[in-house]
LOKESE-378547 format. One record per residue (C-alpha): residue in three letters; y negated, x, z negated; residue number from 1. Coordinates in steps of 0.05 Angstrom, whole numbers. Layout:
N
rec residuo:ALA, c2:Y, c1:X, c3:Z, num:NUM
...
//
This chain:
84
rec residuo:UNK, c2:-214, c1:-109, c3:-378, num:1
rec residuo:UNK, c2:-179, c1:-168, c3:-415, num:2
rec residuo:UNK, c2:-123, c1:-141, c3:-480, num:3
rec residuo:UNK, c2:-73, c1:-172, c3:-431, num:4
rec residuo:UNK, c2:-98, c1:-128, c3:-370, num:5
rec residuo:UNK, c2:-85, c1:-59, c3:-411, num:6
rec residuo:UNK, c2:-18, c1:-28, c3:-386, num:7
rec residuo:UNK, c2:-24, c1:-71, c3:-322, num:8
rec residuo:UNK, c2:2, c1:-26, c3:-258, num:9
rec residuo:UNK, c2:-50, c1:-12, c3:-202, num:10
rec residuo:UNK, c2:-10, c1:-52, c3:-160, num:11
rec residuo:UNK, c2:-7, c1:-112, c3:-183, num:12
rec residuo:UNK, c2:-79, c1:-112, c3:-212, num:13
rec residuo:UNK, c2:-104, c1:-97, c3:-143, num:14
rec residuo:UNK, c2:-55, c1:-131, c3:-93, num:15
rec residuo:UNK, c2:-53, c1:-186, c3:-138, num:16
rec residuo:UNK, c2:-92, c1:-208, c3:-189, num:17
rec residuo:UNK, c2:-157, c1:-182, c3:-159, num:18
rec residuo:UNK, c2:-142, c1:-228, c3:-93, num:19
rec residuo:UNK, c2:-145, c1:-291, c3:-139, num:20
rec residuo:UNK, c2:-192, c1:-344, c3:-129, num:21
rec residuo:UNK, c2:-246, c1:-343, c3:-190, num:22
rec residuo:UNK, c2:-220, c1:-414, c3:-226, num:23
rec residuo:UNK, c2:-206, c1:-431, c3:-296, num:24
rec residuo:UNK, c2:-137, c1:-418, c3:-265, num:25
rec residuo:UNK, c2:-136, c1:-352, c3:-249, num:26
rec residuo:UNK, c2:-171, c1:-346, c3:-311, num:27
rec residuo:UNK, c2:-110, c1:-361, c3:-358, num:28
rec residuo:UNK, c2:-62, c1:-319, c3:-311, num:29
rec residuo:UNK, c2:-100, c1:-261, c3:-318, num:30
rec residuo:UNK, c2:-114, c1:-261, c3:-393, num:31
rec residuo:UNK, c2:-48, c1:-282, c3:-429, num:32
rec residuo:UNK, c2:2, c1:-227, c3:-437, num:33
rec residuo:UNK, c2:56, c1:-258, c3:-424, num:34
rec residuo:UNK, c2:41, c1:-283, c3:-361, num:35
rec residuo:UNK, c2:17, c1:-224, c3:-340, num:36
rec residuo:UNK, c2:83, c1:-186, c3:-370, num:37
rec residuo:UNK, c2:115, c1:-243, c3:-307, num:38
rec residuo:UNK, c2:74, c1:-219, c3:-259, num:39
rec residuo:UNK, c2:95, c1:-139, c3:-276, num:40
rec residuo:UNK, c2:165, c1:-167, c3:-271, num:41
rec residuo:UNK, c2:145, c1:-203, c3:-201, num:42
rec residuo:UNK, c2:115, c1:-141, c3:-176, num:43
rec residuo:UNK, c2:168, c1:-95, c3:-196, num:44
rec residuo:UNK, c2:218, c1:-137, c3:-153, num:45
rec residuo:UNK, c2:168, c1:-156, c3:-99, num:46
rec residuo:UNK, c2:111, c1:-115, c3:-97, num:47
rec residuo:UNK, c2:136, c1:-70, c3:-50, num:48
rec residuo:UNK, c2:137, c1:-119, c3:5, num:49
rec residuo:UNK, c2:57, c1:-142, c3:27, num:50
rec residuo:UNK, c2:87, c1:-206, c3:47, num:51
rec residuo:UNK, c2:103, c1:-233, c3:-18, num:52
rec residuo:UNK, c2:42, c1:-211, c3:-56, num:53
rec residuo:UNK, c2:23, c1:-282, c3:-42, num:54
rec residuo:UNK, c2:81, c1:-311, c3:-70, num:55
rec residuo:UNK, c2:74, c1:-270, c3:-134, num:56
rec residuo:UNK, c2:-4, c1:-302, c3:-143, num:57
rec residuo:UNK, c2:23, c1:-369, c3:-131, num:58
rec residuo:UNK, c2:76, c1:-368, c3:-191, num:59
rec residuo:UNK, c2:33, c1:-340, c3:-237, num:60
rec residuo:UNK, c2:-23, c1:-390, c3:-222, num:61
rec residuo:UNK, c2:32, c1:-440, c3:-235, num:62
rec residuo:UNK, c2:55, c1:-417, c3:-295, num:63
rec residuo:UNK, c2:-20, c1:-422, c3:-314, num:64
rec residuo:UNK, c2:-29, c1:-487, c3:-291, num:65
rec residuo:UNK, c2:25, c1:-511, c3:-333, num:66
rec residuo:UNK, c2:3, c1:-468, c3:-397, num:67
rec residuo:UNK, c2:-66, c1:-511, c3:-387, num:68
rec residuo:UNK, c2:-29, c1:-569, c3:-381, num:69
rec residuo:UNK, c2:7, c1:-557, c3:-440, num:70
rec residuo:UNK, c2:-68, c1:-538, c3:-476, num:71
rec residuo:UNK, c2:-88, c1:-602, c3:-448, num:72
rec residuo:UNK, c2:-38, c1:-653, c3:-482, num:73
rec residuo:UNK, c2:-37, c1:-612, c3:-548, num:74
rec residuo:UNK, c2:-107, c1:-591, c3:-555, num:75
rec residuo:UNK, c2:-99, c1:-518, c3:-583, num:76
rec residuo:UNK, c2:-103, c1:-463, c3:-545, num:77
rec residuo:UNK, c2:-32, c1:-434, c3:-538, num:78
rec residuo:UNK, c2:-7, c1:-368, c3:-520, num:79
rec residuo:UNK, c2:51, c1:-374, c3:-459, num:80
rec residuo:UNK, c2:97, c1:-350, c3:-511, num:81
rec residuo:UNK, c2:80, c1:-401, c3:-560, num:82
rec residuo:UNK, c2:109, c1:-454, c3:-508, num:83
rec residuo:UNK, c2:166, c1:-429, c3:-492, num:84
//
């Protein structure tokens, strides 16, 4: 278990992020805290409803998509938190 995946709800760790595809992706989702800490959030106000556990993936794969973008242009490798 990734630093970021400690404290993570059941729920989300199983309904969710377990259900993503295996990509570089899904990789940055699940292990920066921040964008995990959105997902918690997502969960909390979604999570009860199967339906949407879909939608929750989806924005945290493109919040991660756009933190690797961001790693991509500036050639570090950036924290969520250290972008916004």
């Amino acid at each position: 278990m990734t630093p970021a995946m400690q404290g993570v709800s059941s729920g989300l760790r199983e309904n969710v992020l377990a259900k993503m595809n295996d990509d570089r992706i899904a990789v940055v989702a699940k292990n920066d805290p921040l964008v995990v800490k959105f997902g918690e959030t997502l969960y909390e106000k979604h999570g009860h409803h199967d339906h949407l556990h879909g939608f929750i993936s989806n924005k945290l794969r493109e919040v991660a998509r756009f933190l690797l973008s961001v790693r991509a242009h500036i050639s570090l490798e950036l924290q969520f938190y250290q972008v916004m």
